[in-house]
N, C-alpha and C positions, 0 to 999 in steps of 0.2 A: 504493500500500500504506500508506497513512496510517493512524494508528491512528485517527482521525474523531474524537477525544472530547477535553476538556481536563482534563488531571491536576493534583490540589491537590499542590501541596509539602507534604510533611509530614518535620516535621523536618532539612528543605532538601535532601531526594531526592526524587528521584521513576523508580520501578521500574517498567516496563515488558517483558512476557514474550507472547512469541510461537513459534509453531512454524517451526521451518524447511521448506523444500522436502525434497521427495522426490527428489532428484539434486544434483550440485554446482550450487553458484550463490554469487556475493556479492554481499552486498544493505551497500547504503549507507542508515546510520538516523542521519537529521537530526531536532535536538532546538532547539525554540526557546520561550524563557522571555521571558513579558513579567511585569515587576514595574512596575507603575505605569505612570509613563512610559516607562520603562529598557525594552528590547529586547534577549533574550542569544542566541546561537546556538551549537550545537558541534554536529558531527557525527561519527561513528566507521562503520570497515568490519567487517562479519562475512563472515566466510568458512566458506562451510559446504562442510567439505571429504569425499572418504570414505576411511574408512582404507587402509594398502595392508599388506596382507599378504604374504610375500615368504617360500620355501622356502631351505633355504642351496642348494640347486643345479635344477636341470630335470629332472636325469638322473644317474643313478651306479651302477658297478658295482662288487657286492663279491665276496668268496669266499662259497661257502656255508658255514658252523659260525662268521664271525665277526661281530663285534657292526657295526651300521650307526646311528649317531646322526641322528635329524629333526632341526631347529632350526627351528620357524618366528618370525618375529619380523614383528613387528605395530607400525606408525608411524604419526602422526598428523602430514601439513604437516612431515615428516623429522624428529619426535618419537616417541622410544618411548611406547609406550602402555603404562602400566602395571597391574598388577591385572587387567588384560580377560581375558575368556573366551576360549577356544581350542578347535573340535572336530577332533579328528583320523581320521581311517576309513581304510581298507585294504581293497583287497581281495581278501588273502591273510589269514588267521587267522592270529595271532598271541599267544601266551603272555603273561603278565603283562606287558603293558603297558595301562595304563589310559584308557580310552574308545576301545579299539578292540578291535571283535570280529569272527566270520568274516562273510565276505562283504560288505565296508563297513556292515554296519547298526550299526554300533557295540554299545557296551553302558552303562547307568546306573553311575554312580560317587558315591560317597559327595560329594566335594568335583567342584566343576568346573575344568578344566584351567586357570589361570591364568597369566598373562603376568609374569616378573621385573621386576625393576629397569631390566634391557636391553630390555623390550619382548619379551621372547622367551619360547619353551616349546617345551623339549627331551626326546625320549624316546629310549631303546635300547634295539635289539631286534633278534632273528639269525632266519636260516633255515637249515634244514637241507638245504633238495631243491634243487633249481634252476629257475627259471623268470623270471616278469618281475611284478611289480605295480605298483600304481599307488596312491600314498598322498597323501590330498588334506586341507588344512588349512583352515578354516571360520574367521571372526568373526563370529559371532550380532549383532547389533546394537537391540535391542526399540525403543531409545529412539531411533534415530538410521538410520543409512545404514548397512547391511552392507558390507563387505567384499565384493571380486573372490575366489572360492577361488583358492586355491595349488594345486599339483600336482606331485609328481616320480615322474617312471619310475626304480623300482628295479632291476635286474636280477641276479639271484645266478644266479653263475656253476661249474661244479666246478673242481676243482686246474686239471683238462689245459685246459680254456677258457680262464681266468683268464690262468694264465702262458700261454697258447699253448705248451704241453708237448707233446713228441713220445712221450714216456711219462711213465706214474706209477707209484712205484714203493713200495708202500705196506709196515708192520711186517707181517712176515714172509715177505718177498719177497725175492728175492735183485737185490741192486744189480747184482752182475756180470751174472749172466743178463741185466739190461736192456743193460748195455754190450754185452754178445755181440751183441743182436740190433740195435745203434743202427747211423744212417747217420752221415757225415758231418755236421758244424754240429747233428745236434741237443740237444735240451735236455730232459733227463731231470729231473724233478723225484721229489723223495724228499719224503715226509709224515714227521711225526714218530712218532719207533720207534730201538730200537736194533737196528741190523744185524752179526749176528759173521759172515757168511759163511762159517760153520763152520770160524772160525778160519784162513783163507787170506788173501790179500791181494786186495785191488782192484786190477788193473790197466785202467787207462784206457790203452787203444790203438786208439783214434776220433781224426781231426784233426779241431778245430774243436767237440768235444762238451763238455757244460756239464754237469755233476751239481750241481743244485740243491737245497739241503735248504730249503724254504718258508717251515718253522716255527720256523728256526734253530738254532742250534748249543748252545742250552740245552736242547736236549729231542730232538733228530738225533745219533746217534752212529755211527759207525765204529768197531768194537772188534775187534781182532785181535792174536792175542796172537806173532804174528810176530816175530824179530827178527835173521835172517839170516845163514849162517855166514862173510860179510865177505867176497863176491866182487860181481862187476860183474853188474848185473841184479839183485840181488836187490830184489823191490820196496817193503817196510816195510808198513804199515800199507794204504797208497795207495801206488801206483805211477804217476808220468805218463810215457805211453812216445809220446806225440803231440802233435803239432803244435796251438797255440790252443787248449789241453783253458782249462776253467776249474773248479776246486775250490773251489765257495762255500757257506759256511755250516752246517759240522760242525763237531761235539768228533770228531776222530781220537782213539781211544785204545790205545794200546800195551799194556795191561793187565798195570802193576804191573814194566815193563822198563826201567825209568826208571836201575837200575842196570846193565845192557847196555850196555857202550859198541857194540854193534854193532847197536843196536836204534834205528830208526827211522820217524818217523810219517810222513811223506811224501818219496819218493824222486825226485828229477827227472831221466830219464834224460839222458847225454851229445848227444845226438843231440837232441834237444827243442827249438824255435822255438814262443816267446810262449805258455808260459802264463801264466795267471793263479789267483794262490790267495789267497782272500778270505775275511775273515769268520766264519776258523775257530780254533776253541782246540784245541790239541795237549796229550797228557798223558801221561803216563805212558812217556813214549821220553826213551831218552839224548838221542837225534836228534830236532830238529822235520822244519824241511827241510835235504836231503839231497843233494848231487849225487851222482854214481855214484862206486863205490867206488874206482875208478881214478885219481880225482881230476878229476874235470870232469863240471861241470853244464850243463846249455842254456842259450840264446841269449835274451834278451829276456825274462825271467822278472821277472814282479809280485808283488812278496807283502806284499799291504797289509789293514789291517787285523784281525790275529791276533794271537791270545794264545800263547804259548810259556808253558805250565807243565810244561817239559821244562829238563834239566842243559844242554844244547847249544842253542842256537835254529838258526840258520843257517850251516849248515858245508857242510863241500866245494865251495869255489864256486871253484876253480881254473878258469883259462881262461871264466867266464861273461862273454858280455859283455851290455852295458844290464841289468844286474843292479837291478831298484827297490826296495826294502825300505821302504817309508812307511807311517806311522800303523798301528805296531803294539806290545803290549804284551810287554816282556820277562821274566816271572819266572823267570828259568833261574838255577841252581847255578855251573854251572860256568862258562861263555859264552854270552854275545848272541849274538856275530855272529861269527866266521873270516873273514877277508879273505884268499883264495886265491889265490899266485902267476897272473898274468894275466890278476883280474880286473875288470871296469869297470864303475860301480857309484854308486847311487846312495841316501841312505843319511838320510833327512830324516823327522822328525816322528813319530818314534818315542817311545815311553817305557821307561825301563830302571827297577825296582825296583831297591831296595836288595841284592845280592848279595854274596856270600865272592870271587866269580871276577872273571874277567873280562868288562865291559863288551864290549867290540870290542879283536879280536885282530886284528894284523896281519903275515901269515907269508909276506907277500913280500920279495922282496930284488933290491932295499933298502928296506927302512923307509921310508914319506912320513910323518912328523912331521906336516905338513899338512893331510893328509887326515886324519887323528886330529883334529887340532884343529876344521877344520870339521865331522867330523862330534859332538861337543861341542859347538859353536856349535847346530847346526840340530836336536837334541833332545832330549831333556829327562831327567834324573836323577834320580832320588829320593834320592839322597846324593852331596855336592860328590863332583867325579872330578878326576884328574887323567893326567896320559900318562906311563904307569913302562915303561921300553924300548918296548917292542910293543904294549904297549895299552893302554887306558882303564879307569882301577880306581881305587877310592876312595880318596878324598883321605887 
């Protein structure tokens, strides 16, 4: 591959331009300069490489209604490629998103899709139905060696798919009706909607059943304006009357009972082994969670990550035992937490607002001083506290 001809210096370069191959290859280009007598030599490697284009995944599954981000990103020899062109096609039809239209034939766009600073070019876009696509990403190359296309299998999926839901339980549908009809261990999920159950309570009395709110507890409510004439059973808002229920991801709302000392957002009965209540904001109740009115709540109870915008958070917990209260928000009035003769208990990585009341109250007897202390050690205050007789309250 010689270039066959001998080149004048001019200005003491000498520029030599050639096309590359039509596939990878490196070519080694030996340069030799004779001045006079003098002999000079240097050589340099080219590498004629082809870009690699690269999807963030193969395959991915979303819900259908929400957003799903492409990234493709485009490198040169493990260098972003910058500024380069990018086509993208589908094909499923899809709404404003640019250079793709129905049935991969794409569509003309003012600007061409270009590459960032990262080498990358990212779009978003949802589906509403369910099915599967396939969205494939191009590098044009006119001047050079194209790109390998990219590919990912999309698949959108509905609620009951997604979660693997035994039901769905959509706004204006009644939550309990799906309790009635659930088995054992299944998993109920709830779309966002507010549910009053015409004003009655939810009792969960399935072992091992899950009520899932999807879309969380900013937009999922439980509203019942319930608040019990202060015997044993009465169920509050939520009632758990079973074994492993799990309550995740509602606003319980007691509507406006928050001055009810006998009003309660979630009831745990006596008789209850391991639930779990997660991820929910409680409002409007004297009571957040509740044991029975007799004084004794169930065995093995989790109640992690909740907000308490109730006077009371966690009360009646007499006789519980493995009690967990972790990583949850306290805005209550009047009490955090009640530490119930006989109960065992564990009590970390909470946050407590600034309140008038009591942090954590402790009404057994005898007092642990102790336990009060560690649990001030393990979480966290929004005003210095201190331990006055029984409990934990501002410094």
């Amino acid at each position: 591959n010689d270039v066959g001809e001998t080149v004048a210096i001019d200005d003491g370069a000498i520029v030599i331009s050639y096309t590359g191959p039509d596939e990878p290859a490196v070519d080694t280009i030996n340069v030799e300069i004779e001045h006079g007598d003098d002999t000079v030599t240097g050589s340099t490697t080219k590498m004629w490489a082809v870009p690699d284009l690269a999807l963030a995944q193969d395959e991915d599954v979303n819900l259908i209604g929400t957003d799903h981000t492409v990234t493709a990103t485009l490198t040169l020899n493990g260098e972003p490629m910058v500024g380069a062109e990018i086509q993208l096609f589908i094909d499923h039809s899809v709404e404003n998103v640019p250079g793709i239209g129905p049935g991969g034939m794409g569509e003309d766009v003012d600007e061409p899709l270009l590459t960032n600073d990262q080498g990358q070019y990212s779009f978003t876009y949802t589906r509403t139905t369910a099915g599967t696509e396939t969205i494939e990403a191009f590098h044009p190359d006119p001047d050079g060696i194209a790109s390998e296309p990219a590919s990912l299998t999309k698949t959108w999926q509905t609620v009951g798919d997604f979660y693997d839901c035994d039901a769905v339980v959509e706004d204006g549908e009644s939550i309990q009706g799906a309790i009635d009809s659930a088995s054992e261990d299944d998993l109920i999920c709830v779309t966002e909607g507010t549910y009053g159950e015409n004003g009655e309570s939810i009792v969960i009395d399935v072992d091992g059943l899950t009520l899932f709110a999807i879309d969380g507890p900013e937009v999922t409510t439980i509203s019942s304006d319930t608040s019990g004439p202060g015997v044993v059973g009465t169920p509050g808002v939520v009632g758990i009357n079973a074994d492993g229920v799990v309550l995740d991801g509602f606003t319980i709302d007691n509507v406006d009972n928050i001055d009810d000392n006998q009003s309660r957002a979630i009831r745990v009965n006596s008789s209850v082994d391991g639930a779990i209540i997660q991820n929910n904001i409680l409002v409007n109740s004297f009571r957040g969670v509740q044991g029975d009115w007799d004084g004794q709540g169930g065995d093995n109870i989790t109640i992690d990550n909740n907000t308490f915008n109730t006077a009371l958070g966690v009360a009646g917990t007499e006789q519980m035992v493995n009690l967990e209260i972790t990583g949850n928000t306290f805005n209550t009035t009047v009490e955090g937490i009640g530490l119930g003769e006989g109960v065992d208990f564990e009590i970390t990585g909470n946050f407590f607002a600034a309140s008038d009341g009591d942090y954590v109250a402790d009404y057994r007897d005898p007092i642990v001083t102790a336990d009060l202390q560690a649990i001030i050690d393990t979480n966290t205050f929004e005003n210095a506290v201190v331990i006055d007789e029984n409990a934990i309250v501002d410094a």
